[in-house]
Phi, psi and omega in degrees: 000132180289174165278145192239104175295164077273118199253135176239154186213160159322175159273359215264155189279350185269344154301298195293286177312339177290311174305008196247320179252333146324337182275352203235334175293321207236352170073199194199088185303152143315168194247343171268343166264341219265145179305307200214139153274170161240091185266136188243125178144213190257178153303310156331307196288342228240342183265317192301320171269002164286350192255298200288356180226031168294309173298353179255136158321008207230137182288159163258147190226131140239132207257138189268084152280040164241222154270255185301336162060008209283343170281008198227140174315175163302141155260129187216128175269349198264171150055053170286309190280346163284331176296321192287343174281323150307348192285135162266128190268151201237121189235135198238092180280109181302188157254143188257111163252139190236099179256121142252119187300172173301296182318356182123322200278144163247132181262150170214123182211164183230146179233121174287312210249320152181195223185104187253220331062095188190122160016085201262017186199157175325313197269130169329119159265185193247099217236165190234105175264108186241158163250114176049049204065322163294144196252114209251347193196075177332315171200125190243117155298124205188127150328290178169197205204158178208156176251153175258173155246170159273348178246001096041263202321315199284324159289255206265002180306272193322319179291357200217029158058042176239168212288132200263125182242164169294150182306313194229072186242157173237057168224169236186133176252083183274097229252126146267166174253165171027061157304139187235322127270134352275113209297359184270347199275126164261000135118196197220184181237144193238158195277148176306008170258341168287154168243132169236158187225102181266112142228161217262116157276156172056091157270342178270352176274333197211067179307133209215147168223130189258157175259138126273062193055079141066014158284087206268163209199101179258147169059051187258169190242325177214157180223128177234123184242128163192158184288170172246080158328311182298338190249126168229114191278065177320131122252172206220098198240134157333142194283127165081032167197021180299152178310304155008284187322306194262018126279339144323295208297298173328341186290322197230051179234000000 
């Protein structure tokens, strides 16, 4: 019995032309029926659909119509449904964030890939770091901060010279950017069960706004960060090209 594809693509014309001829080879399930989606595009597009199909039961496999591509495979129209049968699956618990603003307000977002923290004004912020309550960082000066996933770990974690963690390490990589106090700190690895809490000092001198997977949030006074267990993200990687790997590998480039 074939697999019941369902395909999805970028805005990019070189997605759109892929959605066109897969669409035309593999035919195109509803996404509520379908074994597998096929997402065409970057990482980006590939993060929006694991976040917009979280509530469906179904992996996602991705073919690189972007750039950098690292959640996502080679593209090929031919022997698709023999690589998806064939494929390893990778299950990704995001992070759950609750910023609450000046105005009053709580924002709520999941994160794959991690939840920064950054400066929203000229002047350096000034941030308060806790763990489990506890108060781990009096005062970190700073660009800003970030919690990593391990799978993550390989984005603005690695720019900003924080730790390439294994897919199935059960720890969270908690980075600073530009630290300028105390300028020695390289941040720290935390067990995946922790909560931590960024709060913002002097916020109205040094205004700071947090990301969720480019989901933004300005002029916050604290952010509560923790994984989210209950959300489980299938993906699907070419056999010998699974995250495991291509986070080994990154090590040594």
């Amino acid at each position: 019995m074939s697999l019941k594809i369902a395909f999805c693509a970028s805005n990019a014309a070189i997605a759109q032309s892929a959605l066109e001829g897969l669409t035309r080879r593999y035919g195109n399930h509803a996404e509520n029926g379908a074994d597998v989606i096929v997402a065409l595009g970057g990482d980006g597009f590939m993060l929006h659909t694991l976040h917009r199909t979280e509530e469906l039961a179904v992996p996602v496999y991705g073919m690189n119509r972007g750039t950098v591509g690292f959640l996502m495979n080679a593209y090929s129209e031919h022997a698709l449904e023999e690589r998806l049968a064939a494929a390893e699956e990778a299950v990704i618990n995001p992070l759950s964030m609750r910023a609450h603003r000046a105005d009053g307000s709580t924002h709520r977002a999941l994160a794959i890939n991690e939840v920064s923290l950054l400066r929203g004004g000229p002047q350096a912020a000034r941030l308060a770091i806790y763990v489990d309550g506890k108060l781990r960082m009096p005062e970190l000066v700073c660009d800003g901060a970030l919690l990593a996933t391990p799978a993550g770990s390989t984005a603005y974690n690695y720019s900003a010279h924080g730790p390439i963690l294994p897919i199935g390490s059960d720890v969270l990589a908690l980075t600073a950017v530009a630290a300028f106090r105390p300028r020695r700190w390289r941040g720290a690895l935390l067990p995946k069960a922790a909560e931590v809490t960024f709060e913002v000092l002097e916020p109205e001198k040094r205004p700071v706004m947090a990301e969720a997977d480019s989901q933004s949030v300005r002029d916050v006074l604290r952010v509560e960060v923790r994984s989210e267990p209950s959300v489980a993200h299938r993906v699907l990687f070419d056999p010998g090209h699974g995250l495991e790997e291509r986070l080994i590998r990154e090590q040594f480039v």
